[in-house]
C-alpha positions in Angstrom: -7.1 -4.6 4.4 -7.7 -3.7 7.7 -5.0 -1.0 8.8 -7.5 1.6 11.1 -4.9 2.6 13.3 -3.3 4.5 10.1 -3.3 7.7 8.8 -5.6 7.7 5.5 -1.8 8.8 4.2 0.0 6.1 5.4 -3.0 3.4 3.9 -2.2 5.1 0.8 1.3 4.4 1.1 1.3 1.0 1.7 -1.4 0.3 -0.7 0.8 2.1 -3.3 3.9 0.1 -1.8 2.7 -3.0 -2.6 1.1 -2.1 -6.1 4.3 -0.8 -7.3 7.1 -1.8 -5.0 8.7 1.4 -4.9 8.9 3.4 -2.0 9.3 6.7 -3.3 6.9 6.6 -6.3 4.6 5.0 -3.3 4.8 8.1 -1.2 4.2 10.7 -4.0 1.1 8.7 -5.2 0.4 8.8 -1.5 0.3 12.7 -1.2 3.8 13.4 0.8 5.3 16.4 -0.6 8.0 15.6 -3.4 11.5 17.1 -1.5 14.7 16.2 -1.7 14.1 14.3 1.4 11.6 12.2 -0.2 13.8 9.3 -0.4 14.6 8.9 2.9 10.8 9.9 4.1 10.1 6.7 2.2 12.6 4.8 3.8 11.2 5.8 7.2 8.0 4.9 5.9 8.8 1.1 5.2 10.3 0.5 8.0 7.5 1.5 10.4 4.8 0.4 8.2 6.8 -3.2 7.8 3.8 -4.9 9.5 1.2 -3.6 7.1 3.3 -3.9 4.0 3.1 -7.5 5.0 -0.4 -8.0 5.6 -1.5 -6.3 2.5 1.5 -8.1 0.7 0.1 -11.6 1.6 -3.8 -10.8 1.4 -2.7 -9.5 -2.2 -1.0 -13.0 -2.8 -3.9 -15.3 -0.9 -6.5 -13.6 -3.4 -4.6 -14.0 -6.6 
């Protein structure tokens, strides 16, 4: 995975993202503090990190 213009946070997340396909279990494994905004935090997340989920998504799927 090659994601070096991300936060060590954010690689979490989409690492967790695509291991568990959930975007708020993703962010708390991830370290982002568990709020009641945590949903929509998540949201936010997948939407800007779209490109990355992808690439980790199909370099998953390529090495299976």
């Amino acid at each position: 995975m090659k994601h070096g213009h991300l936060t060590e946070q954010r690689k979490q997340f989409v690492e967790a993202y695509c291991r568990l396909g959930n975007g708020t279990l993703a962010a708390k494994e991830a370290g982002y503090k568990d709020s009641p905004s945590l949903v929509n935090q998540a949201s936010k997340l997948k939407r800007e990190l779209s490109a990355g989920i992808s690439e980790e998504l199909t370099t998953n799927f390529l090495s299976a």
